[in-house]
N, C-alpha and C positions, 0 to 999 in steps of 0.2 A: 870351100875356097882356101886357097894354099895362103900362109900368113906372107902378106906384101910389109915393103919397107917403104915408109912414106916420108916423108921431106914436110915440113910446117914451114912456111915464112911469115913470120910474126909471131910473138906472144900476148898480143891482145885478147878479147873475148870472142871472136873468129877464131883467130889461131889456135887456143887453149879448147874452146867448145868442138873443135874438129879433131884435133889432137885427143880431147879422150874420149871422143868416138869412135875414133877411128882404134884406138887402144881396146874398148873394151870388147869391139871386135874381133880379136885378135893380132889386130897387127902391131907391129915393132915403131914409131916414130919418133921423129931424130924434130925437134922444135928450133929453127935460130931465129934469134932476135938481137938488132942490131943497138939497140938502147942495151943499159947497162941492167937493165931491171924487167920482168915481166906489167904486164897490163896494158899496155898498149895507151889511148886516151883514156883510160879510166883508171890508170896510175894514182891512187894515192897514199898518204901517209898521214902521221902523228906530225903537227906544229907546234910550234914552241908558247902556243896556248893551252895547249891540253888538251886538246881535239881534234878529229880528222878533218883533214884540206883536201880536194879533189884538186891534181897539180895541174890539170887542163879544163877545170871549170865544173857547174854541177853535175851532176852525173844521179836521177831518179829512174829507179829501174818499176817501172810499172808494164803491164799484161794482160791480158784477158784468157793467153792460150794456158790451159794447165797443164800441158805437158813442158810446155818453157819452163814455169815456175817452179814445178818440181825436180825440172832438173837442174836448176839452181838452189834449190832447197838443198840438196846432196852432201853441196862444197861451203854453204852459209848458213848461218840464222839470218833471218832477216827482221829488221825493227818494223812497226805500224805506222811508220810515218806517210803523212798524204801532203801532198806538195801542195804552197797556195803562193801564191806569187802577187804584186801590187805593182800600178803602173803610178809613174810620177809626172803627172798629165797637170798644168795651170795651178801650179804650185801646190796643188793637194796629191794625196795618194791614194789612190783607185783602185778597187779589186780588178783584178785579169786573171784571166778570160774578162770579156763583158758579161755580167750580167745584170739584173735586175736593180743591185744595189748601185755598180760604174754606172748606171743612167741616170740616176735617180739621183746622186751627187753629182753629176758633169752636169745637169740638166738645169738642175735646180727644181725637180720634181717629184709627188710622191704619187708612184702608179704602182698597181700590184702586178703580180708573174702573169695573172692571166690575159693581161694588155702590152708584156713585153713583147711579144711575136707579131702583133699589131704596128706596136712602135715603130720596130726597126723595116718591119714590112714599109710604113711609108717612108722611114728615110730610106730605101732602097730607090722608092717609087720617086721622090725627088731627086734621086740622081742621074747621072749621065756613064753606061760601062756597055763594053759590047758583053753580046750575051747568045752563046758561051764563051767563058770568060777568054780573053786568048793572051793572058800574062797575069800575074801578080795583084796589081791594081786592080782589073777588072774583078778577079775572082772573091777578093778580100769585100772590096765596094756594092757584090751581088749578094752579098750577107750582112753587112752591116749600115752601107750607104757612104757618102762621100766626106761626113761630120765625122765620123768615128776612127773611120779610115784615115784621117788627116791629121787626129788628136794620137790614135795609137798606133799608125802602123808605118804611114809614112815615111816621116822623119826616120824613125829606126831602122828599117830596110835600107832607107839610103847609105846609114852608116856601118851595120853589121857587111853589106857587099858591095858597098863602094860605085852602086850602081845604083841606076835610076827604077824604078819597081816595075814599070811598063816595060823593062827590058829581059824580065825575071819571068822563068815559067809557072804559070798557075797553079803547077803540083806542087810547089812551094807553099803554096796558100793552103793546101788541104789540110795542114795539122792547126789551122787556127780553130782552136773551139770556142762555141759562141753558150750562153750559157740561156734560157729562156725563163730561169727560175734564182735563188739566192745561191745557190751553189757556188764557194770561192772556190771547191779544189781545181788546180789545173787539170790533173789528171781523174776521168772517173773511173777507171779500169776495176777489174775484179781482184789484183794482185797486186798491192802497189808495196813500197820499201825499200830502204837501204839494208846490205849487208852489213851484219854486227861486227865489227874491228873490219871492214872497208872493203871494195873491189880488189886492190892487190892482194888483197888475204883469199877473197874467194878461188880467181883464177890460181894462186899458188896451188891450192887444194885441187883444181882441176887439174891441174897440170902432175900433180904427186899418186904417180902409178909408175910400176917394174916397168914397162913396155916404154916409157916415155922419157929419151931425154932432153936434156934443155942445153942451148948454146947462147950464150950473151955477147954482146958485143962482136957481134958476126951479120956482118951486111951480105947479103943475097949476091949485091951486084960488085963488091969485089972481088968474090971468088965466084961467081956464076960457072965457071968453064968447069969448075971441080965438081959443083953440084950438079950441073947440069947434065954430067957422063954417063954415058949411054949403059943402061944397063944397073947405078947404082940406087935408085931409087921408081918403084913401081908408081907412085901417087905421089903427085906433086899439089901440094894448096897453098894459094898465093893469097897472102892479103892486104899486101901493099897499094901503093898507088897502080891504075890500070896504066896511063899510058906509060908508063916507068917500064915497065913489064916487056911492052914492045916498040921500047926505045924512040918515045914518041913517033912512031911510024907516018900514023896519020892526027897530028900535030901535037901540042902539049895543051892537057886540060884543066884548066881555073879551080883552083882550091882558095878557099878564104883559111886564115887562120887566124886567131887571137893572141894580144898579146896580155897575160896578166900580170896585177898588181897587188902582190900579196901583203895587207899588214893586220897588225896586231894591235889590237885595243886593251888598255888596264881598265875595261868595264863590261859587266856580263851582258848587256845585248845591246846592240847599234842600232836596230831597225825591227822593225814589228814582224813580218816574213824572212823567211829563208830568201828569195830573193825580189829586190827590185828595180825593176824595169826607168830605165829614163830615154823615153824615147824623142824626147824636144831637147833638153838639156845637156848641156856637156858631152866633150867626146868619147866618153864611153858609153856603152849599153845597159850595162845591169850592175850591180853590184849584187855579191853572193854572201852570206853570214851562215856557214856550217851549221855553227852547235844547231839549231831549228830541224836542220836533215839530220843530224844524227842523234839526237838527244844526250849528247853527252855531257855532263856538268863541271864549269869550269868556269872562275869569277874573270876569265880572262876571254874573248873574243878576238875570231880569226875572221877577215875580210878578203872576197876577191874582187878587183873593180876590170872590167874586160873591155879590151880597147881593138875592136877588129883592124885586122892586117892583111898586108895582100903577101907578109913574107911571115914564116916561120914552120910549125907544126902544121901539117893540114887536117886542119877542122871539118869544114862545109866544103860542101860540091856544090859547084856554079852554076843552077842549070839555066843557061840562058838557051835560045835555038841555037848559037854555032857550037857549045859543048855538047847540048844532043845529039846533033848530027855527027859531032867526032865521034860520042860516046857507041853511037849504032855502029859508025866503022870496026871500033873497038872489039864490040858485042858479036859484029860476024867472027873476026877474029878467033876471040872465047871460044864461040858457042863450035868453032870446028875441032878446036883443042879437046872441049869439052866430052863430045862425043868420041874420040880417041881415046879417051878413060885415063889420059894420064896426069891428067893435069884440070883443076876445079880454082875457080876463084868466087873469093867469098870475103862478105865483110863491105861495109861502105866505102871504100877506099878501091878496093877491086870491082868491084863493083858500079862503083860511079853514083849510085844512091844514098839520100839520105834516109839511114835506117835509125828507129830506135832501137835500144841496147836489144830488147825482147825481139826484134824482129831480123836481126843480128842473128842469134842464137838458133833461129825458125828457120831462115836458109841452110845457115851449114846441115842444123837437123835433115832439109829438105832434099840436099846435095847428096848426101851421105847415104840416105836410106838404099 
């Protein structure tokens, strides 16, 4: 195959993981990113505590596929750290995920793991969801029952999307993991870890190959007509927002975003977890404490408190039924571009899913082959 010239739009983990794919292929690709810095949402740096801040929130790269892992192995080291998260449920703090232990303090009870799967079996059976689940609510409530559901999930979905949970697609509910044993980590995956000096450092690494340059501060859609010229570019990969792309055609589609609040503590740890969850409490969601993700030592601590928004960076995909059904308009769309070979979208954001980083990484791999 004759070396093509390909077009990136973004430097995120999409755009970088395609870019040196597509590089070590052989081909020539030209990367613009319209931010002044590569990484996309997984941007971070050094704070003025002496540890790395993720600037759009946490960011835990966990996997099961070992071909992901090692192709991130390539551009990082990655540290052993395993993610455990605490919800701040009636004024105590709770492990999340549920398991064995969150019942047994929310309950005021001591039963062992082999009666958990029991437990929650009957609070399912005392509740009220249609089944199969057909939103949010249902889905969540067919797993835990309508107690648990009200203490942890509730309240917080209404705040993270500004919407009522009954209005929210069920495939929202599938990343909740329920735990039927002591197990606090959130994630069990086979590869879990932060990169050693951070995501912006990794993607750099991805990104630093002969074949590959980089454009900063170059938005898609102010020079589109220059990019877009017939003949300059054989492979096009988009990883922006979708309906952006075709100029909201068939309408414009719901992204959440966050806004955060970064400070700085004169004492080495705020909170027992990397993060915790306030899903009754206050108008934020979580509160995040680094140094715990990265292990790095430092008598000072860095904080992020996260206040969901319906303006800013886009975060989350909305999936409610009227973004689906634009989203499939969208997807015919794609899917004819697609098969024309010129042009591939990739990334949550082109996409319209929410992906974790690892499965991020799985598509472009998937696109590309």
């Amino acid at each position: 195959m004759a070396m093509r010239k390909c077009l990136i739009i973004g430097a995120g983990l999409a755009g970088a993981t395609a870019a040196r794919l597509l590089a070590e292929k052989g081909d020539t690709v030209h990367v613009i990113e319209k931010q002044p810095h590569v990484g996309g949402n997984c941007y971070d740096g050094m704070s003025q505590a002496g540890v790395i801040i993720h600037k759009y929130g946490p960011h835990i790269f966990h996997t099961n596929m070992t071909e992901v892992w090692d192709f991130c192995q390539r551009f990082a080291d990655f540290n052993f750290y395993q993610h455990r998260v605490m919800s701040y449920v009636d004024g105590q703090l709770l492990p999340f995920p549920i398991n064995r232990d969150t019942i047994c303090q929310l309950f005021g009870i001591d039963i062992g793991i082999r009666e958990i799967e029991g437990f929650l079996a009957d609070e399912v059976a005392r509740s009220t969801y249609k089944n199969p689940p057909e939103n949010f609510r249902d889905a969540v409530i067919s797993q835990v029952g309508t107690y648990l559901y009200e203490k942890f999930f509730h309240n917080y979905t209404r705040k993270q999307w500004a919407a009522e949970p009954e209005s929210l697609s069920a495939e929202i509910a599938g990343r909740i993991p329920i735990r039927y044993n002591r197990d606090n980590r959130y994630f069990t995956d086979l590869y879990q870890g932060l990169p050693i000096g951070g995501y912006t450092h990794m993607i750099k690494n991805m990104l630093d190959h002969p074949s590959i340059t980089l454009e900063l501060n170059a938005d898609y859609f102010l020079a589109r007509s220059e990019y877009d010229k017939p003949g300059k570019y054989d492979l096009k990969v988009y990883t922006g927002k979708l309906d952006s792309y075709f100029d909201e055609a068939y309408g414009r589609l719901d992204y959440r975003s966050v806004k955060f609040d970064f400070r700085y503590l004169d004492q080495k740890q705020f909170q027992p977890a990397a993060v915790v969850n306030y899903p009754n409490d206050y108008a934020f969601t979580r509160i995040t404490e680094f140094k715990h993700m990265t292990n790095e030592q430092s008598d000072k601590t860095a904080l992020c408190i996260e206040y969901p928004s319906a303006d800013g960076v886009p975060s989350y995909v909305v999936l409610n039924q009227e973004n689906i059904g634009k989203r499939q308009a969208y997807f015919d769309h794609v899917h004819d571009l697609e098969e024309q070979g010129g042009t591939l979208f990739v990334g949550r954001l082109a996409e319209y899913r929410y992906y974790n980083m690892d499965q991020v990484i799985a598509s472009v791999m998937k696109k590309l082959k």
